[in-house]
C-alpha positions as CSV (number, residue, x, y, z in Angstrom):
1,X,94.2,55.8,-38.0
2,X,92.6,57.6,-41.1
3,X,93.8,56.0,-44.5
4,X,94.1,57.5,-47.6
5,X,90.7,59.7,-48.7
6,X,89.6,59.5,-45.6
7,X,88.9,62.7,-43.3
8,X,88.4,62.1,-39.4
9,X,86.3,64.6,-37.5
10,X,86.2,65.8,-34.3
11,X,83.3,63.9,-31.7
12,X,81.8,67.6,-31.8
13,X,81.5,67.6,-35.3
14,X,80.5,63.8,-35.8
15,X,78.0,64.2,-33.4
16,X,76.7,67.2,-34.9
17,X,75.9,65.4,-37.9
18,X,73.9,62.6,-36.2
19,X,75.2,60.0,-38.5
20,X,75.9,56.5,-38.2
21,X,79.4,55.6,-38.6
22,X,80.3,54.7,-42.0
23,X,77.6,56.7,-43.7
24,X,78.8,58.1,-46.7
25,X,78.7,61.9,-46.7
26,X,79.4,64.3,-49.4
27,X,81.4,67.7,-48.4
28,X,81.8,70.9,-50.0
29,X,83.4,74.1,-49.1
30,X,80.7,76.2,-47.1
31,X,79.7,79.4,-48.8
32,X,80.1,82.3,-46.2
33,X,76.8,82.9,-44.3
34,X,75.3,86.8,-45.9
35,X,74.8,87.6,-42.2
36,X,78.5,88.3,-42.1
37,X,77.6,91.6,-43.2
38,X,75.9,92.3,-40.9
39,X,78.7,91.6,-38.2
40,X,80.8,94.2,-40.8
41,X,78.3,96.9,-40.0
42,X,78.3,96.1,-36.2
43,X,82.3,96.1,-36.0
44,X,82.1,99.8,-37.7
45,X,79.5,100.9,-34.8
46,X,76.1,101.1,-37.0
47,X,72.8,100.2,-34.6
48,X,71.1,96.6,-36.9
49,X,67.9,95.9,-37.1
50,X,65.8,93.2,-36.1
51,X,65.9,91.1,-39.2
52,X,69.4,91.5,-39.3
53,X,70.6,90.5,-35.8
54,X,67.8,87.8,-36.5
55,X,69.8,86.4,-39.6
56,X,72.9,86.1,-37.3
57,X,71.7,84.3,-34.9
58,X,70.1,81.7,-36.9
59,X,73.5,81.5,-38.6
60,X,75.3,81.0,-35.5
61,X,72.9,78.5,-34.2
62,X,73.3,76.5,-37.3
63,X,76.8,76.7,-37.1
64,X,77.5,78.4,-39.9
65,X,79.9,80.4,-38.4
66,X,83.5,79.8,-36.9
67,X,85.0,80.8,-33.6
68,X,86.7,83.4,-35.2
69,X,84.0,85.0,-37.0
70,X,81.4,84.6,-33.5
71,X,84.1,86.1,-31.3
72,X,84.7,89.3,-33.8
73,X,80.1,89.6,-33.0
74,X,80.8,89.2,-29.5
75,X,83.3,92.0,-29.2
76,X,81.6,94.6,-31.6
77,X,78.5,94.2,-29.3
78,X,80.3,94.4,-26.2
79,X,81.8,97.8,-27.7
80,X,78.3,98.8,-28.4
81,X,74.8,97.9,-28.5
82,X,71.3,99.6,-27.8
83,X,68.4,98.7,-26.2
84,X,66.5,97.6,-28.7
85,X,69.1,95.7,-30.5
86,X,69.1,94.2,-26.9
87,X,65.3,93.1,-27.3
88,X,65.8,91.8,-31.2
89,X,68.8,89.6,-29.8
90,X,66.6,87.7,-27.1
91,X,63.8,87.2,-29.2
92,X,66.2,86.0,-31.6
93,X,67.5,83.5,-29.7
94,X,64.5,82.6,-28.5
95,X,63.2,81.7,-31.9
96,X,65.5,79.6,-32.8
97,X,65.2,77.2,-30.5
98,X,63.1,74.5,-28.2
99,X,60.2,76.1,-26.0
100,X,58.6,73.9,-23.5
101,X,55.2,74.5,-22.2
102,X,53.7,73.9,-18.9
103,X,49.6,73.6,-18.1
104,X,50.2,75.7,-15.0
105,X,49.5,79.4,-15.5
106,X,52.0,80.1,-13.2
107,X,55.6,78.6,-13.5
108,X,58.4,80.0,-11.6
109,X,62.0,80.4,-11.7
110,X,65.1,82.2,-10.0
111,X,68.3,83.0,-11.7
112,X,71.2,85.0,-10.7
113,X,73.3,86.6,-12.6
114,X,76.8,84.9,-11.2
115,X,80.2,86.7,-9.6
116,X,80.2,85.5,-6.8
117,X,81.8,82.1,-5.9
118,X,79.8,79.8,-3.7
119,X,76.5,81.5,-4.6
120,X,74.4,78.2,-5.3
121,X,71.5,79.3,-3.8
122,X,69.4,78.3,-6.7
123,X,70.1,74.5,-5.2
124,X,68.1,75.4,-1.9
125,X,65.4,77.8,-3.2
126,X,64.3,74.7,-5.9
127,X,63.2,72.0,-3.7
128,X,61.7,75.0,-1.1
129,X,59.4,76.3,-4.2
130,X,58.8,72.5,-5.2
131,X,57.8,71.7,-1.7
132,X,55.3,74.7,-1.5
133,X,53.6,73.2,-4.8
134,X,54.8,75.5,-7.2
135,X,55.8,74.6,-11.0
136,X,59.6,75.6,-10.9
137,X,61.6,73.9,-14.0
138,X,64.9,75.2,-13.4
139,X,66.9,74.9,-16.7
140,X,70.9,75.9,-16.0
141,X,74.2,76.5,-18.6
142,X,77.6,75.5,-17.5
143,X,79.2,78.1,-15.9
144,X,80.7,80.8,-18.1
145,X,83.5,83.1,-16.2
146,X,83.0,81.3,-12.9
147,X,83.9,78.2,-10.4
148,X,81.0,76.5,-11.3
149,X,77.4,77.0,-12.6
150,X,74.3,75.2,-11.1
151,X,74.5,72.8,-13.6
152,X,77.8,71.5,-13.2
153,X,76.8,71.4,-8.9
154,X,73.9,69.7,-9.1
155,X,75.6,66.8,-11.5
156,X,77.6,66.4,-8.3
157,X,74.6,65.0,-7.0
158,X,72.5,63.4,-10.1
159,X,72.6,63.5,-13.7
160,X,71.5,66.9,-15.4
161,X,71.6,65.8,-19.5
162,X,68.2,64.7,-19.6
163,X,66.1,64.3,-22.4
164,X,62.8,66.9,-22.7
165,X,60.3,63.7,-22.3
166,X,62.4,62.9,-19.1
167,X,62.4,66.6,-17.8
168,X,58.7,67.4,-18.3
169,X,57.8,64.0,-16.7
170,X,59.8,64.9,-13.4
171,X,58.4,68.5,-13.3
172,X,54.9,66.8,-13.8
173,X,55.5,64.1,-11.1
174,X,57.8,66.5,-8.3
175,X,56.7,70.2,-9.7
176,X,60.6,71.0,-10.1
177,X,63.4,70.1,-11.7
178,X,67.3,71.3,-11.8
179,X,68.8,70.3,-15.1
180,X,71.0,71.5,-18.4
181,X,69.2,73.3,-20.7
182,X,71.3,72.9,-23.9
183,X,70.6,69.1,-23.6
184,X,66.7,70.2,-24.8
185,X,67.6,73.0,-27.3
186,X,66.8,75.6,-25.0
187,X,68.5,79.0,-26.7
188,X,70.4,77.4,-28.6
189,X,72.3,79.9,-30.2
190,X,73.2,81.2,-26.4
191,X,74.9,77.8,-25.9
192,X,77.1,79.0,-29.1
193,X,78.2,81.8,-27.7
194,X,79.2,81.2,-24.2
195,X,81.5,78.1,-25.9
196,X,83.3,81.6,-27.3
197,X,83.0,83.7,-24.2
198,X,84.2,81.6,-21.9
199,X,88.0,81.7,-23.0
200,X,87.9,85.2,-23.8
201,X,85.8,86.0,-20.0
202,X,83.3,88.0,-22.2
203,X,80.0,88.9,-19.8
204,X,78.7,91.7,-21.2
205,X,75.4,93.5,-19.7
206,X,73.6,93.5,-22.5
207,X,74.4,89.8,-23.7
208,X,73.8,88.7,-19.9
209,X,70.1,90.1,-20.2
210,X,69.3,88.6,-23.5
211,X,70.8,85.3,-22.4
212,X,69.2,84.8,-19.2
213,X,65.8,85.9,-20.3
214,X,65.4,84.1,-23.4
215,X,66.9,80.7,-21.3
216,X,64.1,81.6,-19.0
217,X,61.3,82.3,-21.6
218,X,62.2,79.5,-23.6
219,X,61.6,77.3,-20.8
220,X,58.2,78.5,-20.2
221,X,59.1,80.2,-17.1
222,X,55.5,83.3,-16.6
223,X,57.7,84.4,-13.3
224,X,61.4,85.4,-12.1
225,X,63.5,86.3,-9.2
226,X,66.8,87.7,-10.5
227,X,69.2,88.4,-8.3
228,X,71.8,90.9,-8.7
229,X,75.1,90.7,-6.7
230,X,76.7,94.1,-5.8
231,X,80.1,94.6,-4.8
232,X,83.7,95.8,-5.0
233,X,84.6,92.7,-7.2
234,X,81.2,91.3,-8.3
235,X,80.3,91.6,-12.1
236,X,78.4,94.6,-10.7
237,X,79.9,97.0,-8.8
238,X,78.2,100.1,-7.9
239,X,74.9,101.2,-7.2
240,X,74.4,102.9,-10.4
241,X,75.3,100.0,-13.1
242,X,73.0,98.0,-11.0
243,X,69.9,100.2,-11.4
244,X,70.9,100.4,-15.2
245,X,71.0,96.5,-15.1
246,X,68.1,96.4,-13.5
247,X,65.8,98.4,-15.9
248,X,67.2,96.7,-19.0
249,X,66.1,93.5,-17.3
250,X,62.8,95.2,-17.0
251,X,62.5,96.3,-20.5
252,X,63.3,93.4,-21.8
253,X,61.2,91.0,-19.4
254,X,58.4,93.0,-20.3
255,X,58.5,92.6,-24.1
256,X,58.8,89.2,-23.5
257,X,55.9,88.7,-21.4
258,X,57.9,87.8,-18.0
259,X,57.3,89.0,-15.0
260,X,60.4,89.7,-12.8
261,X,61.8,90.5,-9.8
262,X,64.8,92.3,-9.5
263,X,66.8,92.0,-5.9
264,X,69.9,93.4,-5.1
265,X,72.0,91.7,-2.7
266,X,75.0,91.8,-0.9
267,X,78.5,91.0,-3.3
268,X,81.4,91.8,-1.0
269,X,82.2,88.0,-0.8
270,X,81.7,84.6,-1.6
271,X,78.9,83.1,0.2
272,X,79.2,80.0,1.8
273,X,82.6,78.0,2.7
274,X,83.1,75.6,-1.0
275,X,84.1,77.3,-4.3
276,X,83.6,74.8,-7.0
277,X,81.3,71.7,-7.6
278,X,81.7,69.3,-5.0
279,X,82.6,71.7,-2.1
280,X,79.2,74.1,-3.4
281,X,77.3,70.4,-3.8
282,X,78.5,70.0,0.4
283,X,77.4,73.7,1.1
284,X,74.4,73.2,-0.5
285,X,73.3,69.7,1.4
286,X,74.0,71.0,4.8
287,X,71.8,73.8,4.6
288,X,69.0,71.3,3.4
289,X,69.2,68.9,6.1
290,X,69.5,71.6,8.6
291,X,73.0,70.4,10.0
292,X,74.2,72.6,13.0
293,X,77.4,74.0,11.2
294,X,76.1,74.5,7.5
295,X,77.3,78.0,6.1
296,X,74.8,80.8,7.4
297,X,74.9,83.0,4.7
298,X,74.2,80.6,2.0
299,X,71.3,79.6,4.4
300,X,69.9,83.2,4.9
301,X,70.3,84.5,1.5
302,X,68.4,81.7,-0.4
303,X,65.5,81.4,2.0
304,X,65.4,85.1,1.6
305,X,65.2,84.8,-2.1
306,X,62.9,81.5,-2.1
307,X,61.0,83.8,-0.2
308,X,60.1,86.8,-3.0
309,X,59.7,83.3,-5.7
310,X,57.0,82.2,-3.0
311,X,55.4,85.9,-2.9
312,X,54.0,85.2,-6.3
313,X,51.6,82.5,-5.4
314,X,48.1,84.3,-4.9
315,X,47.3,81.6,-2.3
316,X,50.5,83.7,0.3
317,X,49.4,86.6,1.7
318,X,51.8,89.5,0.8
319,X,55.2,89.5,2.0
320,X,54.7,85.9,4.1
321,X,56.8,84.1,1.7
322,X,59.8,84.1,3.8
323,X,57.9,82.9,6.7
324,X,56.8,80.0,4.4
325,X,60.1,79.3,2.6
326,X,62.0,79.5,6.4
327,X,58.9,76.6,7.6
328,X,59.8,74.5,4.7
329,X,63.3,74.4,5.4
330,X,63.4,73.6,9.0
331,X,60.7,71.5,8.7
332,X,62.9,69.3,6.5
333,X,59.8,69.4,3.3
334,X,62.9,71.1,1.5
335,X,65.1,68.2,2.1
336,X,62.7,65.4,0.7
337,X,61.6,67.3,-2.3
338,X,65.3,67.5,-2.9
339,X,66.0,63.9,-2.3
340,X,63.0,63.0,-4.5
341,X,64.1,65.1,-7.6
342,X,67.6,63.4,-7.2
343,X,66.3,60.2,-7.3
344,X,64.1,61.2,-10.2
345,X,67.0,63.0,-12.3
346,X,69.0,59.6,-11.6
347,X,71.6,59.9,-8.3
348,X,74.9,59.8,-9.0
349,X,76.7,57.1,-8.4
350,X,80.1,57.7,-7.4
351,X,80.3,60.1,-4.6
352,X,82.4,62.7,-5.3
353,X,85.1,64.0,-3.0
354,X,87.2,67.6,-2.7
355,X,90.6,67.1,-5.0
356,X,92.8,65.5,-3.1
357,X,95.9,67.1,-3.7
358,X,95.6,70.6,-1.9
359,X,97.7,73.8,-0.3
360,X,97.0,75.7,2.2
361,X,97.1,79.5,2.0
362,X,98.2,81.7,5.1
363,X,97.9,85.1,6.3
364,X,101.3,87.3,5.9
365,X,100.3,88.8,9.1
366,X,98.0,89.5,12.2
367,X,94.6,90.9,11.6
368,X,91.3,91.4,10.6
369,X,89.9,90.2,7.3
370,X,88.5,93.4,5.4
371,X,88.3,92.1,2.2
372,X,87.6,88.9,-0.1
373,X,88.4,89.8,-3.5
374,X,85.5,87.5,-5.7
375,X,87.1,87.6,-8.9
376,X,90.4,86.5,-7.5
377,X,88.9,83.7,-5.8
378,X,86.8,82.6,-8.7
379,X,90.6,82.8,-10.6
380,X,92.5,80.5,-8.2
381,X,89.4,77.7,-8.0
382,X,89.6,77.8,-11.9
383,X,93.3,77.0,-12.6
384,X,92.8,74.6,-9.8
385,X,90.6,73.0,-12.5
386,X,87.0,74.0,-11.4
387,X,84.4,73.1,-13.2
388,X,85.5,70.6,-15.4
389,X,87.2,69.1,-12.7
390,X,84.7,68.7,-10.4
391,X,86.5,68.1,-7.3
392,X,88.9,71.2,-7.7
393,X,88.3,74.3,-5.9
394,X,88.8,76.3,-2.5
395,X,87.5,75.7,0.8
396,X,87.1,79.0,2.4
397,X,87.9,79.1,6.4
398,X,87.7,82.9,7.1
399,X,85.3,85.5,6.0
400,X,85.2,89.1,6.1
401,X,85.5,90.5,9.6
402,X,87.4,87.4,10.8
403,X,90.4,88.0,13.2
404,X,93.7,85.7,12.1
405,X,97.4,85.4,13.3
406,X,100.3,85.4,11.0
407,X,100.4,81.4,9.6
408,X,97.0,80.9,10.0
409,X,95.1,79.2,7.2
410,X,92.6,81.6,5.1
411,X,92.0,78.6,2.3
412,X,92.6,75.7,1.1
413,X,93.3,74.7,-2.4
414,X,92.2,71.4,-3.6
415,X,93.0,69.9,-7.3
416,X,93.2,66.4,-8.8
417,X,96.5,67.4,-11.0
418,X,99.7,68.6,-10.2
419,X,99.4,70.9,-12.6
420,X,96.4,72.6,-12.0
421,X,97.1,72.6,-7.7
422,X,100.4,74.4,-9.4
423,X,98.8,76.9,-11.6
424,X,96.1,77.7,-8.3
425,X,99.4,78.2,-6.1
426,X,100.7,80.1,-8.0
427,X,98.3,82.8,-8.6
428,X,97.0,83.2,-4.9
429,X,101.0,83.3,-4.3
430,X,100.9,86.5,-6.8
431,X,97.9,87.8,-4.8
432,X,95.6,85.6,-2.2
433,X,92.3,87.8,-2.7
434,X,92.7,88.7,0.6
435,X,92.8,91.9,2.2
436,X,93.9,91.8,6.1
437,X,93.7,94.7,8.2
């Protein structure tokens, strides 16, 4: 209990000052940050400079401003915000953090941009690039707006908070690693803001690209394969915001000195069978060790992107990287280089299982599956508690173009609490995400 003149803080807070408990501290009303202003001029519309979206983001890095006060930034830019001011942000957030640096002159990474649940091909086409020899340090954030992020699947399977000493060792040692990037200061600023656009399921274009690439340029990544979901319920959903993403990815890239990749790929549904940690972490080991019933797409689409990563090494010939990243697989060099960077990360111990309190949820009526709404999925595996509970989520049992009978099971809902198998149960109830011709 706190006793008179004593202030408790928060284990954020407290561990944000790095002190030793009972230190003696003095505190004094902070003075408003003058990059506030700046946020002023942004709410009313203006275009800011360089220098001035670089004073923000060195404010908001240090903290300097409250939830409130980040949130009223986050919405002015998503209201409006150039191309340039696009550019200023990433290098901004760049600079105020952590860069590693690598010896190889080529180090290569793949990142997409998220929407679609199950999509954890990042899992598959890491220990396929490490097996080839390539230099791939694959830094993650927790997932923002979605079921999970590669972060929170891979600490399914091994710890991902490790120190910078500890991540450039394993890189060194097994050419890849697939780890947290706020634990090494990586963007830091970006880390910031996605603790504010997460409630509010902000995921703007604009703060996307500047987030993604400074992550990746901060990590010392020269190369990048970006996928880009398209569908009726991705985060992208026609042909033309896509070329428009595209081509800011470029522009910024460029400026930055990254070379990238841009592919466009299929968004219509959630690949794979598991939404959420553990079922992705499943998805994701049965496509490595090549077992006769692991989900297909999941299989196809990240050999097909490990593929265009590979196409960067000099030593392929052009366009045999899919070829390569397909021997790799099946010849089970995928597998080990997995297994190895597990045991290097730290396995974990406890083997985690799918929630197990679940509901099943039915078709109304006879038919043909024509439609798998993403964002509604994604919706139900959250309140089931996905990702911070690890084990909640949806186990998917019939994809697009699927016949079913009235009764018969589309997915299943699994959840560690009452409550959040209740709050999932409720909203597929509302609206399953499934359209049934």
């Amino acid at each position: 209990m706190i006793g008179i003149d004593e202030i408790g803080l928060g284990e954020q807070a407290f561990q944000r000052l790095g002190l030793a408990e009972g230190t003696e501290v003095e505190i004094a009303q902070a003075r408003p940050p003058a990059s506030l202003e700046f946020v002023r001029r942004k709410i009313d519309g203006e275009a800011l400079g360089d220098g001035e979206i670089s004073a923000i983001i060195r404010d908001v890095a240090s903290h300097r401003y409250s939830h409130m006060e980040i949130a009223a930034w986050l919405v002015a830019c998503a209201g409006f915000m150039t191309t340039q001011e696009t550019l200023a942000l990433t290098r901004a957030m760049v600079d105020v953090g952590n860069r590693l640096h690598w010896q190889s002159p080529l180090v290569v990474d793949k990142h997409c941009i998220g929407g679609i649940p199950g999509n954890r091909t990042s899992m598959i086409v890491v220990p396929i690039v490490a097996a080839h020899g390539l230099v791939c340090p694959k830094t993650s954030s927790r997932a923002i707006t979605s079921p999970s992020g590669t972060a929170d699947t891979m600490e399914v399977l091994a710890n991902v908070d490790l120190p910078e000493e500890r991540l450039t060792a394993i890189v060194a040692e097994h050419n890849a690693v697939l780890a947290w990037g706020g634990r090494i200061g990586l963007s830091p600023a970006d880390d910031v803001l996605i603790a504010v656009e997460r409630p509010l399921r902000l995921d703007t274009m604009e703060q996307m690209v500047a987030s993604i690439i400074s992550k990746k340029v901060a990590a010392g990544s020269t190369h990048l394969v970006l996928d880009i979901p398209v569908g009726p319920t991705a985060k992208v959903r026609s042909q033309s915001d896509a070329v428009r993403l595209r081509k800011l990815f470029e522009y910024v890239a460029r400026h930055m000195g990254l070379t990238v990749k841009v592919v466009f790929t299929d968004g219509a549904q959630p690949v794979g069978r598991g939404v959420g940690p553990v079922m992705e972490a499943r998805d994701v080991m049965a496509v490595l060790r090549n077992e006769p019933d692991a989900p297909e797409d999941l299989r196809d689409h990240a050999v097909m992107l490990a593929g265009h990563v590979l196409d960067f090494d000099p030593a392929i010939e052009g366009g045999k990287g899919y070829a390569r990243a397909l021997e790799l697989l099946a010849s089970g060099a995928a597998l080990e280089a997995m297994e190895r960077i597990i045991a290097a990360q730290g396995a974990c111990e406890r083997q985690l299982v799918p929630g197990q309190l679940w509901d099943e949820v039915k078709a109304v009526h006879a038919g043909r599956i024509a439609a798998i709404d993403c964002e509604r999925i994604a919706r139900v595996a959250r309140q089931a508690g996905a990702p911070m509970d690890k084990a909640a989520g949806i186990d998917l049992l019939v994809k697009v173009g699927g016949m079913v009978r009235a009764g018969d099971v589309l997915y299943r809902i699994h959840a560690s609490t009452q409550t959040g198998l209740d709050f999932a149960r409720d909203l597929a109830s509302e609206d399953p995400g499934y359209a049934i011709a």
